[in-house]
C-alpha positions, 0 to 999 in steps of 0.5 A: 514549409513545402513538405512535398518532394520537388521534382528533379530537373530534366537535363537538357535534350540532346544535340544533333549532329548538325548543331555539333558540325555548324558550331565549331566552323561559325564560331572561329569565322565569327570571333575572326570577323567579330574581334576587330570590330571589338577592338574598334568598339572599345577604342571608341569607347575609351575615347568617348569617355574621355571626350564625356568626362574631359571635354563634354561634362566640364562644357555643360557644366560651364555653358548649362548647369552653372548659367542656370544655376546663376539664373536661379539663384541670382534672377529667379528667386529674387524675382520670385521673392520680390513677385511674392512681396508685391503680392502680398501687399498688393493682393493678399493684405488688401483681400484680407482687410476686404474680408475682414472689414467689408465682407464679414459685417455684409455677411452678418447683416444677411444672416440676420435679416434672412433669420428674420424672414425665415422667422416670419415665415414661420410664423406666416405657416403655423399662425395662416397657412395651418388654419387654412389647409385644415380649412379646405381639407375638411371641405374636400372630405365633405365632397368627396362623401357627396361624391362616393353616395352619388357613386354608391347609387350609380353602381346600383342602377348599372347592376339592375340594368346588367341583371336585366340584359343578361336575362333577356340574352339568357331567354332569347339568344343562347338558341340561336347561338347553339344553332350557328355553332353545329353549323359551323362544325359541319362546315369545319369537317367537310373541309378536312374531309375534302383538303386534308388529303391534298395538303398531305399531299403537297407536304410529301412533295416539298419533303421530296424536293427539300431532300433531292437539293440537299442531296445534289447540294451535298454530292457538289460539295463533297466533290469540291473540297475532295477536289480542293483536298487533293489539288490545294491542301495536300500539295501545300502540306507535303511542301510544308512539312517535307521541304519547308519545315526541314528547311526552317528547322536547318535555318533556325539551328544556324541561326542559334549557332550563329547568335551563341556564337556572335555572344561567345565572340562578343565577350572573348573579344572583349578579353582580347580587347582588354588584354590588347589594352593592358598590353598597349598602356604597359607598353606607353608606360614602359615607352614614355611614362617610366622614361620621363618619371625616371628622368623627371626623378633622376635628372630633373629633380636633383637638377633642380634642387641644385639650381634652388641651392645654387643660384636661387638661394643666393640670389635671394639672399643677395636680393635681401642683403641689397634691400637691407643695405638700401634700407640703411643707406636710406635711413642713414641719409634721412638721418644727415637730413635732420642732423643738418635741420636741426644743425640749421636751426641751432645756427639760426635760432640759437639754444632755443630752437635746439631744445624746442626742436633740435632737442628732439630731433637730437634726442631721436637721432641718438634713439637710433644710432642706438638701435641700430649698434644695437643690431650691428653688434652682438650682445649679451651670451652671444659671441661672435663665431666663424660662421656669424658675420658683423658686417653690413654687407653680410649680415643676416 
């Protein structure tokens, strides 16, 4: 939890007048210019989604999306399943039968034999090799103790001839050598004595001049960036902060002004274009929508329940009646025929083709003509009432 006070939040600076006396003019010009524009925009807009979601969207669909579709599922994964089938006979189960069959007894086989080289070589080491190196480090310590006596009695013949030089220098050199010293110090200090002076001297000098061209250096430069100061710099200063500055300033407010004022146009005209929108679809609602659902709902409607209850009813019932009535006569008609077959039948092969086939025939003929009494005539509770009908031609 922050426990410490947070600081109050700073109100924005003031306005001048200048922003106060732009804004009001550029913002009524521009929401002037800007409101047609988003009329126009959002017509377009409309009429895009329109285009996107009635014409667009169903073509992509039907030319992109369902071929793919098709493709997928009735090309490529079928060709996928039928490639992956054939690689799996033709590739993995005999990759698998190489493996198992041939490589892996191969691989056995090279095992064993590299254990056993492995073995013989070590056996080779501890049993040949070993013996041999112990061998031939001994000897090598032998020789190396030969070498290190022969070392020992080199370095004490060079210590006797050293101690032998360094007396003889110590007894006859060191005289001569003192001599050659004092002498060289007598040389060194007639030279200081003589060029000492003289390179004082010509140090002062380079000094003197060093300092006069630094001076003369210094004097130029000086004058050259006073002169380039009050030329150059001093003018563009001035001009920057008296003419373009202010000039920026003024450009930068009506810039803003006229941003805020393009966003506040931009959205109050979009509420004018939707209020414009809604105004335009009551409108066409009013005109043409409520006109043709009132008569659709008034006129049509009861129009056509009429035409249902007055002429297509009928029609159809008259229709059924007509396929009823063709029925009966249709099976009225086969009826004569068998009764007229099994007439000829009787008069030709007398009783016995009336009982093997008339018989039959007969005893159908009467089935029906039962039935259909039956169905012409009411039976049991059933009483015949105004609205009922017995007849052929009205029955339902």
């Amino acid at each position: 939890m922050d426990l410490e006070k947070q600081p109050a939040p700073q109100a924005p600076p003031p306005e001048g007048c200048l922003t106060v006396a732009i804004r009001i003019p550029v913002r009524i010009v521009v929401l002037v210019l800007v409101v047609p524009v988003r009329i126009v925009w959002d017509a377009f807009v409309v009429v895009g989604r329109f285009l996107r979601d009635s014409v667009l969207r169903p073509l992509w669909r039907a030319l992109v999306v369902w071929p793919c579709v098709a493709l997928w599922r009735y090309v490529v994964v079928p060709l996928a399943k039928a490639v992956g089938w054939l690689g799996k006979v033709l590739v993995v189960i005999p990759l698998v039968w190489l493996y198992r069959y041939v490589l892996t007894p191969v691989g056995q086989g090279i095992a064993w034999l590299v254990r056993g080289i492995v073995a013989g070589l070590v056996w080779v080491y501890a049993r040949v090799l070993t013996p041999v190196g112990h061998g031939i480090v001994w000897l090598l310590n032998g020789v190396g103790a030969v070498f290190t006596l022969i070392a020992r009695g080199i370095a004490w013949v060079a210590r006797g001839i050293v101690a032998g030089l360094v007396w003889v220098y110590a007894r006859m050199f060191t005289p001569v050598g003192h001599g050659i010293v004092w002498l060289l110090k007598g040389v060194g200090a007639v030279l200081a004595w003589i060029f000492t002076p003289v390179g004082r001297a010509i140090v002062w000098c380079a000094r003197g001049l060093a300092w006069l061209a630094s001076t003369v250096v210094t004097g130029i430069g000086v004058a050259l960036y006073w002169i380039a100061r009050i030329l150059l710099f001093l003018p563009v200063v001035a001009l920057w902060r008296w003419v373009l500055a202010p000039i920026g300033r003024v450009l930068a407010v009506v810039g803003r002004e006229v941003w805020d004022a393009l966003g506040h146009a931009w959205r109050i005209a979009g509420h004018i274009s939707l209020a414009v929108g809604r105004f335009l679809g009551t409108l066409f609602r009013w005109i043409f929508v409520e006109p043709v659902r009132w008569v659709y709902r008034t006129v049509l409607t009861p129009v056509g329940h009429m035409v249902r209850d007055v002429v297509l009813r009928p029609v159809a019932e008259a229709a059924r009646c007509v396929g009823r009535i063709t029925r009966a006569v249709l099976a009225s008609a086969r009826e004569s025929v068998r009764q007229a077959r099994a007439d000829f039948r009787r008069m030709l092969f007398g009783d016995a083709g009336h009982i093997s086939d008339g018989g039959v025939v007969g005893a159908v003929g009467e089935t029906r003509e039962r039935e259909a009494v039956a169905l012409r005539e009411p039976t049991g509770a059933d009483t015949r009432t105004l609205g009922s009908s017995t007849t052929a031609l009205t029955k339902d």
